[in-house]
Phi, psi and omega in degrees: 000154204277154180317296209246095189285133170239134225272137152231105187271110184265127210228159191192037190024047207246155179313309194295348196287280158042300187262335178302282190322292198309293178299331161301321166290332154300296173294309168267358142065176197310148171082345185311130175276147214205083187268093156307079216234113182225125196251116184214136189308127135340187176240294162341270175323292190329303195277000190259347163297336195289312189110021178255082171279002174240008156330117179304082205233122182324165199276284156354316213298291181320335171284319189295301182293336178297309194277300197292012153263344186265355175286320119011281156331278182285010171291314189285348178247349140329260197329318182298341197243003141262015148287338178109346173297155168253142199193132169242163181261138180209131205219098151253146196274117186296117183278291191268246138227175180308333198271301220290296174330299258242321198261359156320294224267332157321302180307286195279009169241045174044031191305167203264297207195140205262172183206125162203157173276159151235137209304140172283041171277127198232184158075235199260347163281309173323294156337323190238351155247357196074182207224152180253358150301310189292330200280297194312302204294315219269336207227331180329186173228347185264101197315161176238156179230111204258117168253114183298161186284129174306357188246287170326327191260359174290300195287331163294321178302275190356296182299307176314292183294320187331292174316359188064028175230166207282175203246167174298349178272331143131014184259163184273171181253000000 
């Protein structure tokens, strides 16, 4: 990895992108070069995944969806830059899926490391899309740094110590 790596942080503005954008800026501390990136469907594609394809969607709408991802985008390189990162924001429109976007744009811009949260999906959605984390780690080219939700990796330490085995801190129960 490069002296100054530079992160493509994939963001969506969800508590876990949240903690991801947080943790990286923790970690890699001031000045980090930073692509902040929320790759996002149409209200078409979205609702015809919902299972609604005849769903009524205003003319206006692709305008619409275009400018409130990149507003999106720079909210999420607001925040990285007030974190100390240097980051810019960028919202590309999902082709494929989102995991393909993400490691597309990981590729062509040559990133050090991708930084993402990861989604709660669980039952039969989980089965049937997959986790786009898992999708990013299994196909990137790049390390990927998957930060689990904070509420989630609390109840595994939780679990972890109950059992008597050590925690990422390295305490016993």
């Amino acid at each position: 990895m490069a002296a100054s790596p530079h992160l493509l942080i994939a963001y969506d503005g969800s508590d876990q992108a949240g903690e991801a954008l947080d943790f990286a800026a923790k970690i890699f501390g001031a000045r980090t070069p930073a692509t902040v990136l929320f790759a996002w469907e149409p209200t078409l594609v979205y609702a015809a995944t919902l299972g609604m394809p005849g769903a009524a969607i205003p003319a206006e709408a692709p305008e619409r969806d275009e400018a409130a991802a990149t507003r999106l985008a720079d909210a999420g390189a607001q925040r990285a830059r007030t974190l100390g990162l240097d980051a810019e924001g960028r919202a590309e429109e999902v082709s494929d899926s989102a995991w393909r976007t993400i490691v597309d744009a990981a590729e062509r811009d040559h990133a050090d490391l991708i930084v993402m949260g990861t989604r709660g999906l669980s039952g039969v959605k989980s089965l049937l899309l997959g986790s786009s984390s898992h999708h990013v780690a299994q196909h990137a080219m790049s390390p990927v740094l998957i930060v689990p939700d904070s509420e989630i990796a609390d109840a595994r330490r939780a679990v972890a110590q109950a059992n008597g085995r050590a925690t990422a801190n390295g305490e016993q129960a």
